[in-house]
Biopython code that builds the backbone (N, CA, C, O; Angstrom):
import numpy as np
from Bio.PDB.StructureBuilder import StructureBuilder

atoms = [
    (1, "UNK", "N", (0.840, -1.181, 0.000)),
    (1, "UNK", "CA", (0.000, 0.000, 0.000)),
    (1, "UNK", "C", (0.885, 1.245, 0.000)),
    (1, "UNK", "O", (1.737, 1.541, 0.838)),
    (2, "UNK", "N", (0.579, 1.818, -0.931)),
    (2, "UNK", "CA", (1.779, 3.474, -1.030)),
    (2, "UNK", "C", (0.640, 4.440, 0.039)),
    (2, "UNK", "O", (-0.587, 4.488, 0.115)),
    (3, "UNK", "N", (1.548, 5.000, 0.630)),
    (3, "UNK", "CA", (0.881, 6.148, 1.298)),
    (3, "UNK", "C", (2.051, 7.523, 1.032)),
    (3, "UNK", "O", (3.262, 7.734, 1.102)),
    (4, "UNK", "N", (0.646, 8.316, 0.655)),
    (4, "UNK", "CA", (1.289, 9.691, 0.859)),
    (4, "UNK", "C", (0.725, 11.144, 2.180)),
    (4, "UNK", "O", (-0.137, 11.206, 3.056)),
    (5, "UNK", "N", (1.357, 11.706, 1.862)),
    (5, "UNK", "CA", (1.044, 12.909, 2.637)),
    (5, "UNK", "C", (1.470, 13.871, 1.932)),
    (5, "UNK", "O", (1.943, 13.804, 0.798)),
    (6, "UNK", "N", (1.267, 15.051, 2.775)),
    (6, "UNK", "CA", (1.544, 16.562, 2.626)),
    (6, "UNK", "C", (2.934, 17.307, 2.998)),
    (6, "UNK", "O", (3.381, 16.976, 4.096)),
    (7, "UNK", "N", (3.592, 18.128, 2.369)),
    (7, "UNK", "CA", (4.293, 18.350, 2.659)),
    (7, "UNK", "C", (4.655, 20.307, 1.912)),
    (7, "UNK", "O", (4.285, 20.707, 0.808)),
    (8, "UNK", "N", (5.258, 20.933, 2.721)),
    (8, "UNK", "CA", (5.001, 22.334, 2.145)),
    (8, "UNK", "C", (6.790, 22.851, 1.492)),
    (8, "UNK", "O", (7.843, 22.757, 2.122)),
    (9, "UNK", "N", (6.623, 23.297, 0.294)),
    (9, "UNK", "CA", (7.720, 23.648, -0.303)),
    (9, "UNK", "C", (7.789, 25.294, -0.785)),
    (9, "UNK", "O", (7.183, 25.522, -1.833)),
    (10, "UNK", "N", (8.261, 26.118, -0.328)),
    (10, "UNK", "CA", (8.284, 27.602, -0.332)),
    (10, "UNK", "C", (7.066, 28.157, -0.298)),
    (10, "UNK", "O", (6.800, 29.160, -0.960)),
    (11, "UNK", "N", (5.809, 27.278, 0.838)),
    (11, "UNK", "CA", (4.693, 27.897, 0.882)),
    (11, "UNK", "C", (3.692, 27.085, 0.265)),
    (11, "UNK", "O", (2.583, 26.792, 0.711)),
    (12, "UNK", "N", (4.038, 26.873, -0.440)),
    (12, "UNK", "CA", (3.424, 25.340, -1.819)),
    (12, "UNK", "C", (3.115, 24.252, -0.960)),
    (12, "UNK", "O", (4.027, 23.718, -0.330)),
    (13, "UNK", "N", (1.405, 23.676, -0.808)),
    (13, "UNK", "CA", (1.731, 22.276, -0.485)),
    (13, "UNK", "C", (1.612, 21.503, -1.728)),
    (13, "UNK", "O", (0.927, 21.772, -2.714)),
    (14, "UNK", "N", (2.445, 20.423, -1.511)),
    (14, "UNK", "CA", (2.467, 19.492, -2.612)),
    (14, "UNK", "C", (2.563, 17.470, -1.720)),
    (14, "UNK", "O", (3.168, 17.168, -0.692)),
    (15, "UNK", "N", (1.946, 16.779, -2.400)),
    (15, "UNK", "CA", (1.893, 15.717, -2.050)),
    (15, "UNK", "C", (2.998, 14.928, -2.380)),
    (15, "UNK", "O", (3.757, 15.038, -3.343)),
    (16, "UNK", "N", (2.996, 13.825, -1.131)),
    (16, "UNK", "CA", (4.551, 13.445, -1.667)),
    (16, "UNK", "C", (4.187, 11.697, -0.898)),
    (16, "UNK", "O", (3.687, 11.411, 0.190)),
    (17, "UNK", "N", (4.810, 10.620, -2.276)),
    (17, "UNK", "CA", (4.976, 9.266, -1.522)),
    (17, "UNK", "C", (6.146, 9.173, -0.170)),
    (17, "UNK", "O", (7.284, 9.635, -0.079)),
    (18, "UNK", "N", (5.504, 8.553, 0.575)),
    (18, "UNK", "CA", (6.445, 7.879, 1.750)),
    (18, "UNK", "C", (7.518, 7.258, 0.970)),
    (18, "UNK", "O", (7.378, 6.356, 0.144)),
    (19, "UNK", "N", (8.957, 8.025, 1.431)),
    (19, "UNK", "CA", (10.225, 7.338, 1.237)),
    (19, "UNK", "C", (10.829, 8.359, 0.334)),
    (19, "UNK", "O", (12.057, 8.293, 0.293)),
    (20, "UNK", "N", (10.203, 9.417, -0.504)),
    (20, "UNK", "CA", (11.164, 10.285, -1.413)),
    (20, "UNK", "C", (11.636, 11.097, -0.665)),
    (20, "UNK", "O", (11.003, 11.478, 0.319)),
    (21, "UNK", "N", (12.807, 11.533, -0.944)),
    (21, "UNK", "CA", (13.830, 12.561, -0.443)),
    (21, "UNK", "C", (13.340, 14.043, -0.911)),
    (21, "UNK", "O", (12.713, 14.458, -1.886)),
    (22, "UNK", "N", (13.881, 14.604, 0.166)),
    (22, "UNK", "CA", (13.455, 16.052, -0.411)),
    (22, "UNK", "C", (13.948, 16.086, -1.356)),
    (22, "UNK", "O", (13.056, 16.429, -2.132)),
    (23, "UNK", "N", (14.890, 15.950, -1.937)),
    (23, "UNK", "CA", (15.516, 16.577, -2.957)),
    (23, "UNK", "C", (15.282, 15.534, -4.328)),
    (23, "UNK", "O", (15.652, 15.945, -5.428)),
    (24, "UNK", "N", (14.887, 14.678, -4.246)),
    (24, "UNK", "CA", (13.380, 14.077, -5.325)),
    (24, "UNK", "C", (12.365, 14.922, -5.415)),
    (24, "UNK", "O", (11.800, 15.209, -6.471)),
    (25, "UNK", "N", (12.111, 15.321, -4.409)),
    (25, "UNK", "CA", (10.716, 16.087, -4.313)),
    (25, "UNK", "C", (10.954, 17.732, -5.153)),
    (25, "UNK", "O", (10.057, 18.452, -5.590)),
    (26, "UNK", "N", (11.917, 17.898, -5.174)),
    (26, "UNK", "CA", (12.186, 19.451, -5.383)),
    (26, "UNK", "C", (12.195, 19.124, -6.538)),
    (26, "UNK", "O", (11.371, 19.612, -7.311)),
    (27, "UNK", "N", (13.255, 18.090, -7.013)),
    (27, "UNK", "CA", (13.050, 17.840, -8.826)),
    (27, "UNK", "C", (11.872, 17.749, -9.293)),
    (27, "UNK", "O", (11.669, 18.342, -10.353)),
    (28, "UNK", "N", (10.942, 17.128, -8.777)),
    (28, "UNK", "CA", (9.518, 16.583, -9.087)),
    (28, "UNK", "C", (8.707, 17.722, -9.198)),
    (28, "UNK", "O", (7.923, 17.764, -10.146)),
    (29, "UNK", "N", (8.768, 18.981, -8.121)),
    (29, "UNK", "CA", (7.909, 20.062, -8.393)),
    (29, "UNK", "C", (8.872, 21.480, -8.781)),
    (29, "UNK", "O", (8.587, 22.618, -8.409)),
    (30, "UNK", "N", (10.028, 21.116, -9.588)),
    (30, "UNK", "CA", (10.709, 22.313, -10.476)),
    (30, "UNK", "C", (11.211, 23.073, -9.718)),
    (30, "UNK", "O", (11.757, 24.047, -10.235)),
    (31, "UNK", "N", (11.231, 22.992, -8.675)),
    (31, "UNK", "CA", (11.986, 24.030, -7.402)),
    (31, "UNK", "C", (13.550, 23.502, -6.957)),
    (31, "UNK", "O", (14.020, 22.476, -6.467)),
    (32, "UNK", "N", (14.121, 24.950, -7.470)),
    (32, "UNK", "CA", (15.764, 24.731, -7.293)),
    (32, "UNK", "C", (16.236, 24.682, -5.725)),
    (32, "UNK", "O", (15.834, 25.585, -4.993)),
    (33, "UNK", "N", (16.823, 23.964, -5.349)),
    (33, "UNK", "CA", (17.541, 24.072, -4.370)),
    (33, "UNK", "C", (17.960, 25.437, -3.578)),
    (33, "UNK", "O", (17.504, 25.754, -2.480)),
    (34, "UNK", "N", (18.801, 26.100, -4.246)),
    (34, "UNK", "CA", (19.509, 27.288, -3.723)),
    (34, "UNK", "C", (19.923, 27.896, -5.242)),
    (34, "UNK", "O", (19.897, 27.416, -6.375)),
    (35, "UNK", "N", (20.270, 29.039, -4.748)),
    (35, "UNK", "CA", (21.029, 29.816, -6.407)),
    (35, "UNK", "C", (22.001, 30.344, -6.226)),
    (35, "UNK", "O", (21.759, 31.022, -5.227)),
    (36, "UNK", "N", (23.452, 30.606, -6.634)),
    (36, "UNK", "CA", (24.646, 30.699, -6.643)),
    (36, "UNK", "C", (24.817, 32.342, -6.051)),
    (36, "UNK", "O", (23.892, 33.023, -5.608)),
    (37, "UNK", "N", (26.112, 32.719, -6.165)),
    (37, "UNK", "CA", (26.298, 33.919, -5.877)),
    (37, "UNK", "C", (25.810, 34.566, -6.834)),
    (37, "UNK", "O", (25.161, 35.552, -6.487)),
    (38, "UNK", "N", (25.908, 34.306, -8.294)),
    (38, "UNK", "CA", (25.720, 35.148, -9.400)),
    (38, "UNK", "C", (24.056, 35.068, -9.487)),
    (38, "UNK", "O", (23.540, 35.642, -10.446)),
    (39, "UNK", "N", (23.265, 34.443, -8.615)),
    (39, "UNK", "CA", (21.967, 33.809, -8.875)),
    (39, "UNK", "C", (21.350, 32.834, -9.386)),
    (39, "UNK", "O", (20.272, 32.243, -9.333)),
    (40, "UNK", "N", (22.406, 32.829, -9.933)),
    (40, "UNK", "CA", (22.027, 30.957, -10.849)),
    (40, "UNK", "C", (21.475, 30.089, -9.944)),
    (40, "UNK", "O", (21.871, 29.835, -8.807)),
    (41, "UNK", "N", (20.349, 29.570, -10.650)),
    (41, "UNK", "CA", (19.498, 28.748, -9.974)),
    (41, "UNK", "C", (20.482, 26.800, -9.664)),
    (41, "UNK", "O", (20.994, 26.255, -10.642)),
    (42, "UNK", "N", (20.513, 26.440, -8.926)),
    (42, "UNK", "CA", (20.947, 25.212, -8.476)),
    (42, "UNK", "C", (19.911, 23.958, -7.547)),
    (42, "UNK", "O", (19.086, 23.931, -6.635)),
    (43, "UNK", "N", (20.554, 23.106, -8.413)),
    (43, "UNK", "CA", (19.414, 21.394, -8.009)),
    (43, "UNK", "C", (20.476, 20.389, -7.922)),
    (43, "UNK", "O", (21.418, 20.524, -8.703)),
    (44, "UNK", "N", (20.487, 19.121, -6.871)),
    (44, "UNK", "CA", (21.109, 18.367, -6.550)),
    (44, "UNK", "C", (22.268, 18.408, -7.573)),
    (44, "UNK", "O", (22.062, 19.007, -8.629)),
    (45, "UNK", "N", (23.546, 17.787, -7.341)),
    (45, "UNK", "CA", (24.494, 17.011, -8.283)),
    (45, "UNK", "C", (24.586, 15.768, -7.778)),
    (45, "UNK", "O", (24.163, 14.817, -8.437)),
    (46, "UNK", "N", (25.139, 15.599, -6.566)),
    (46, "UNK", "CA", (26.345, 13.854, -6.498)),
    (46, "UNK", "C", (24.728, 13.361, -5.912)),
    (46, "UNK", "O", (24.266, 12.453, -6.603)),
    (47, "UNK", "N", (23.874, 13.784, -4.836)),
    (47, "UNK", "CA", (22.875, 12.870, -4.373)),
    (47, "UNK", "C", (22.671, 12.027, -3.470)),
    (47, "UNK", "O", (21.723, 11.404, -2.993)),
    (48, "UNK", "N", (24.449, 12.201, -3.244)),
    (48, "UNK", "CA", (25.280, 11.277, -1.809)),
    (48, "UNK", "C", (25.278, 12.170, -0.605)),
    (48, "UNK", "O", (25.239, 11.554, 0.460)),
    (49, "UNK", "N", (25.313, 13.548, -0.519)),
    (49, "UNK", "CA", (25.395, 14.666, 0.257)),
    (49, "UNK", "C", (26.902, 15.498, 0.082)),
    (49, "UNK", "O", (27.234, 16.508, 0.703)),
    (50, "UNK", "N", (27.612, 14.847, -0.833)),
    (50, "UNK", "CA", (29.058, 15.183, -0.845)),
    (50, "UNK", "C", (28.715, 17.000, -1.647)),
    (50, "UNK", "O", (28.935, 17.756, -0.701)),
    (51, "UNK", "N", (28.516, 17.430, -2.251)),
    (51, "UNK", "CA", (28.541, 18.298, -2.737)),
    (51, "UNK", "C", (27.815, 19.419, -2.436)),
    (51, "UNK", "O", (27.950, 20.428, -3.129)),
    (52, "UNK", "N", (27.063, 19.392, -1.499)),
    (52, "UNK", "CA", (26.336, 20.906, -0.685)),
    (52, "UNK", "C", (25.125, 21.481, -1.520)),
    (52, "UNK", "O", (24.131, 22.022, -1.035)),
    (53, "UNK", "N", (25.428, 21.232, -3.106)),
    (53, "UNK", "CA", (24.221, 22.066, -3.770)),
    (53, "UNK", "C", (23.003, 21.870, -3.386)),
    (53, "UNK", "O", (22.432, 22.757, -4.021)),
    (54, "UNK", "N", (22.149, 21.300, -2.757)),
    (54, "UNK", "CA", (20.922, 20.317, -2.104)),
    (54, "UNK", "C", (20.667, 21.264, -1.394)),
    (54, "UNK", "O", (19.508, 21.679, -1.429)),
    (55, "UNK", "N", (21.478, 21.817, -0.660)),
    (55, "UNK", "CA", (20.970, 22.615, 0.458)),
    (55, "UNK", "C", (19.821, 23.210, 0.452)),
    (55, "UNK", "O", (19.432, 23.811, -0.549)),
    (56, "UNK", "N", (18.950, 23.115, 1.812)),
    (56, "UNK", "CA", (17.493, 23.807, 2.033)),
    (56, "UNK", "C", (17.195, 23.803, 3.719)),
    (56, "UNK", "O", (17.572, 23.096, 4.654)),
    (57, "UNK", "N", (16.428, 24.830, 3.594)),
    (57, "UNK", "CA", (16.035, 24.775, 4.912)),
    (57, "UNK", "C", (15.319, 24.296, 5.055)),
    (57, "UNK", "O", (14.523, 24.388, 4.120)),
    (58, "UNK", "N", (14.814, 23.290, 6.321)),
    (58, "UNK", "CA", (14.033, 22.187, 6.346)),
    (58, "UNK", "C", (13.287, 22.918, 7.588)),
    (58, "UNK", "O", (14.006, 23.829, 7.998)),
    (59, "UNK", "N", (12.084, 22.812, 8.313)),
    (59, "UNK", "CA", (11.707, 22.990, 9.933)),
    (59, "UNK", "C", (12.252, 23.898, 10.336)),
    (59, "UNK", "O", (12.663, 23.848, 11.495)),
    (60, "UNK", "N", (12.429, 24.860, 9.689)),
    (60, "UNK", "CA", (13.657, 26.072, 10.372)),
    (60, "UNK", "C", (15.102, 25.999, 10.724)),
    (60, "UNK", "O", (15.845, 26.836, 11.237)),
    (61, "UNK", "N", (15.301, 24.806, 10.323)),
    (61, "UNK", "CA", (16.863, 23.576, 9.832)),
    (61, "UNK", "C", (18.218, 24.498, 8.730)),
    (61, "UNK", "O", (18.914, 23.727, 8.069)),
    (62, "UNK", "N", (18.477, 25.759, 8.603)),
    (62, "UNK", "CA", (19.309, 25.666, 7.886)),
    (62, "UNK", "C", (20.467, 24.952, 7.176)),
    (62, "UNK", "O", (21.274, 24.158, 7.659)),
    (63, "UNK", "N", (20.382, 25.345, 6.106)),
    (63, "UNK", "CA", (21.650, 24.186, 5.373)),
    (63, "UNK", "C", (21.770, 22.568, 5.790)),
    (63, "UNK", "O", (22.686, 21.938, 6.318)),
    (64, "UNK", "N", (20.329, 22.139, 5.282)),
    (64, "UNK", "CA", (20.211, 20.748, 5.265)),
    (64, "UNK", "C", (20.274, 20.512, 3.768)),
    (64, "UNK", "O", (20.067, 21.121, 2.718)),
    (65, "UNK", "N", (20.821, 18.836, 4.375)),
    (65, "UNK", "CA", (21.409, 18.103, 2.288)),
    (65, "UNK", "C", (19.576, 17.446, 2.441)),
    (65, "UNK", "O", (18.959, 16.572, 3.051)),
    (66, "UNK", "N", (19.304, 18.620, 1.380)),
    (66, "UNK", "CA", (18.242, 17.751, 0.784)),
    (66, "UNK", "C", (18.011, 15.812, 0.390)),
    (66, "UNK", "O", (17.128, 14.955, 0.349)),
    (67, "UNK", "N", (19.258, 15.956, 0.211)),
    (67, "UNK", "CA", (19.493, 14.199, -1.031)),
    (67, "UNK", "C", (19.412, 13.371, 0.425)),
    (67, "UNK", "O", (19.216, 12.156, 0.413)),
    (68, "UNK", "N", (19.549, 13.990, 1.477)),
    (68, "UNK", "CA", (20.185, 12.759, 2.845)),
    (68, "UNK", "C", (18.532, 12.610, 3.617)),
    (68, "UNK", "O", (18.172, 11.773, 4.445)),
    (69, "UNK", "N", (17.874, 13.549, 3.105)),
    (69, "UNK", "CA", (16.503, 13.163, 4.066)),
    (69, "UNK", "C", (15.464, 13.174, 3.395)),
    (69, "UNK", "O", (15.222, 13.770, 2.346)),
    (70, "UNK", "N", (14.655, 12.310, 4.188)),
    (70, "UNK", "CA", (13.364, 11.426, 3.571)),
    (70, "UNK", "C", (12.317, 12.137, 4.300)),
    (70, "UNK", "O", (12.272, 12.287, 5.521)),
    (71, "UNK", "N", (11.193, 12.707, 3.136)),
    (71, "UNK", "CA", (10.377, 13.721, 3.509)),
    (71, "UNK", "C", (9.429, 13.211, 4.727)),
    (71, "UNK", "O", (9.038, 12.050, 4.843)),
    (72, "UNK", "N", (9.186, 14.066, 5.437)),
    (72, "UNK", "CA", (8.324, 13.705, 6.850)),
    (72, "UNK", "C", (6.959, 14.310, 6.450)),
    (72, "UNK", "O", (6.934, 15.167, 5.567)),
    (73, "UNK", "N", (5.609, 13.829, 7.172)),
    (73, "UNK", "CA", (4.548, 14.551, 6.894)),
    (73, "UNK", "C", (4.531, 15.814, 7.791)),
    (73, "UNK", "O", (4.849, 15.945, 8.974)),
    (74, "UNK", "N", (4.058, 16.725, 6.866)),
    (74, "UNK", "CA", (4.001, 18.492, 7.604)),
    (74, "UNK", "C", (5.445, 19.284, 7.311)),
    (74, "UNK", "O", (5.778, 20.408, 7.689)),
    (75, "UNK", "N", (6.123, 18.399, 6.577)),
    (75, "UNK", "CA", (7.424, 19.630, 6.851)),
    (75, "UNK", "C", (7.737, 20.585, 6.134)),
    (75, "UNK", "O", (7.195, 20.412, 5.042)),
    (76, "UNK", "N", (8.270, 21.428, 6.145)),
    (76, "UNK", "CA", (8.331, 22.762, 5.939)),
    (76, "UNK", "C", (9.842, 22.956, 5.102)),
    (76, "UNK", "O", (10.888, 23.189, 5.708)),
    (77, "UNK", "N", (9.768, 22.838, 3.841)),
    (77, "UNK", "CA", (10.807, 23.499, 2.878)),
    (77, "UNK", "C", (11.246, 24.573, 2.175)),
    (77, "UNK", "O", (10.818, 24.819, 1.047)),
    (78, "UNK", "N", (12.274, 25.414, 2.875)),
    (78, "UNK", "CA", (11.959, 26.671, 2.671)),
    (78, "UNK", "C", (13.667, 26.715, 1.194)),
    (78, "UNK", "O", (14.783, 26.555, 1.690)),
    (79, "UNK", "N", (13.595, 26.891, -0.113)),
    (79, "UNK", "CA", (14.604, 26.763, -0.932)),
    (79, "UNK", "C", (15.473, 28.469, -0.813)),
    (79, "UNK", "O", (14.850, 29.323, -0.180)),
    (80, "UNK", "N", (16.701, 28.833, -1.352)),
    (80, "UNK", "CA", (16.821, 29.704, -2.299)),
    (80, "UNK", "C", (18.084, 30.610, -1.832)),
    (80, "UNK", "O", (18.464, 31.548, -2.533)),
]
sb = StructureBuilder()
sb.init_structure("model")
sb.init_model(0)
sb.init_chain("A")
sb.init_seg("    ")
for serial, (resi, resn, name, xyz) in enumerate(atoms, 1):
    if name == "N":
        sb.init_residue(resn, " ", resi, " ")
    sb.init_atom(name, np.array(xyz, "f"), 0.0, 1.0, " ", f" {name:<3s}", serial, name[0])
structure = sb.get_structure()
């Protein structure tokens, strides 16, 4: 049985299966991670956590690796 829930992404709720990673989830609803100094928009690379681009604020969590955590119901993803 798949179960989903709710989960909020820069204000956005969007539904999400039990077990995807945030940073599945961000690919899935077009929302970049963070954006560079120059602004450039940025979304996962390695997926392992080695590379930082993932980063998001999670629960009021700064600079969490998106790729390392598995979305919870109610949580709060704040990108950018």
């Amino acid at each position: 049985m798949n179960q989903f829930f709710a989960i909020t992404i820069n204000g956005r709720a969007v539904t999400v299966r039990a077990g995807t990673t945030v940073a599945a989830m961000l690919l899935q609803c077009g929302a970049f991670s963070r954006h560079s100094e120059r602004g450039e928009p940025r979304q996962p690379l390695c997926g392992m956590g080695i590379c930082y681009e993932c980063g998001v604020e999670i629960d009021g969590r700064l600079h969490q690796r998106s790729c390392q955590i598995v979305c919870q119901p109610g949580m709060r993803v704040i990108t950018g």
